[in-house]
N, C-alpha and C positions, 0 to 999 in steps of 0.2 A: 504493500500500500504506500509504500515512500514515494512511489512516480502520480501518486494521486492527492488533488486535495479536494477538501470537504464542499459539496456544491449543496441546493439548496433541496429542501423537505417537500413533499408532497403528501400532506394529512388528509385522509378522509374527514372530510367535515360532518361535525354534528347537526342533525336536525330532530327539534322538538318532535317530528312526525317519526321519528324512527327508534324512538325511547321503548324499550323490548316490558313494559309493565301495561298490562291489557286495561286492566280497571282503572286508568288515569280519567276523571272528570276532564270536559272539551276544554276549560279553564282552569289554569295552574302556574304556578311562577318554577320558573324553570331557571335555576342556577347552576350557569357553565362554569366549571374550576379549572382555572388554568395554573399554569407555572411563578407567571407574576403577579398573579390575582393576592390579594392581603387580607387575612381572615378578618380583621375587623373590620372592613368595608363593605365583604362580603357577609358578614355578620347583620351587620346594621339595615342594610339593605332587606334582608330574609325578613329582620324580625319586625321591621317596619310594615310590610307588607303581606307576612302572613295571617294575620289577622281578617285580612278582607277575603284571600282566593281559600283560606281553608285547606291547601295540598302545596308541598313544594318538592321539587325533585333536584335531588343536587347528583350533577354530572362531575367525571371528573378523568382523564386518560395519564395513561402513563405519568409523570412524575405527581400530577396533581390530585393522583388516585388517593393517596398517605391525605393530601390537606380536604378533601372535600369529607372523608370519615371524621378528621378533626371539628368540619364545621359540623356535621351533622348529630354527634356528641356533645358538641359544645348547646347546639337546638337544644337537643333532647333534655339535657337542663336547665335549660330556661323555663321549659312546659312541665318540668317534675313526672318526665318519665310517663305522661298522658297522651302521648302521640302512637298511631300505628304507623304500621314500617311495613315497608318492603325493599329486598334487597336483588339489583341484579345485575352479574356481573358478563361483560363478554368482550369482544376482540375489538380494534380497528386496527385499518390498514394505515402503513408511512411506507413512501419511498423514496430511500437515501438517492441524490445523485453526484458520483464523486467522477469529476471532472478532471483528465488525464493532462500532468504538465509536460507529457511527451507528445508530441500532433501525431505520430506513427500508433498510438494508443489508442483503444477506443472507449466511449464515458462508461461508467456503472453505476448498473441502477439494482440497489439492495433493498428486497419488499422485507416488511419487518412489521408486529405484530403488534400491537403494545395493548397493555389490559386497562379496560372502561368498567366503572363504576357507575351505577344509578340507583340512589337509593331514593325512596316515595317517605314524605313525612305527611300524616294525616291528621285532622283533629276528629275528622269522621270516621267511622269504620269503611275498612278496605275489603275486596276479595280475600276470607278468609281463606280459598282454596290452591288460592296461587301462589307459588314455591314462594321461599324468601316471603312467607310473608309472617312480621312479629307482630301481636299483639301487646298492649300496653301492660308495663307489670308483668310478664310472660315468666312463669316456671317454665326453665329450663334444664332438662336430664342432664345429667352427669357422673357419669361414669356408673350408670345404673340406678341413680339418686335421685330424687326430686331438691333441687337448690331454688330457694328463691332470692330474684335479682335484687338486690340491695344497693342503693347511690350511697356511694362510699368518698368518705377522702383519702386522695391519692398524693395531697399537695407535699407531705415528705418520701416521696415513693422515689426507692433508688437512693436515697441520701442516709449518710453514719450519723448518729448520732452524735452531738462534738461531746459527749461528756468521755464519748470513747474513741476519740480521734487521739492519736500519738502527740502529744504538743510538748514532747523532750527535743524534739529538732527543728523548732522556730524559731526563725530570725529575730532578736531582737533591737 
């Protein structure tokens, strides 16, 4: 790949007509997540406006797949865990084209896959029978167990405690 460099993207484009969740209402705010999208602007925007459409479906492809879960987490507590869900995941197409710095070469075109998220947030009840789909408060099996969901804090999750932090080796 040293005799090549990086030429430009060809993204299958989303369209609201093509969102794979059958029982979407004709009306609904449909948030696209992108790469440089900012979850607090795309926050603001949801929560302003959910209130009137009642359904919002947040999109979101390869890299921005991680931030549109974040915003739809970060929903779901705003509403205390009273919204239905559904969840549904599938492909689109990119293709790379890398553009030869030798003229005796000819260009490449690399088709590559990347993974799409579409989750449904409702305040009304959804098709209960279609895959991915949660109910609010949902008992969920585990490991042959009935667990129920609990909204937990996680704000020291991953972090030591400092009363058991080593502080024989700091600078003073």
């Amino acid at each position: 790949m040293e005799n090549y460099r990086k030429g430009k993207n060809v993204e299958e484009p989303m369209e609201k007509s093509k969102i794979p969740i059958s029982s979407l209402p004709k009306e609904f705010l449909w948030m696209q997540v992108r790469g440089g999208s900012k979850i607090r602007n795309l926050l603001d925007y949801a929560l302003k406006n959910f209130e009137q459409s009642k359904v919002v479906v947040w999109s979101g492809s390869g890299p921005s797949v991680g931030k549109s879960i974040t915003c739809v987490e970060i929903m779901k507590r705003e509403y205390k865990q009273q919204l239905h869900q559904i969840n549904k995941i599938c492909y689109t197409s990119v293709d790379e084209y890398w553009d030869p710095e030798n003229p005796d070469l000819d260009q490449l075109v690399v088709k590559r896959k990347l993974p799409v998220v579409h989750i449904c947030l409702s305040l009304e009840k959804l098709n209960e029978n279609e895959l991915g789909y949660q109910a609010p408060s949902e008992v969920i099996p585990f490991r042959g167990q009935n667990v129920q969901k609990q909204p937990g804090n996680f704000r020291n999750f991953g972090r030591t405690n400092t009363s058991q932090r080593n502080t024989d080796n700091r600078v003073r």
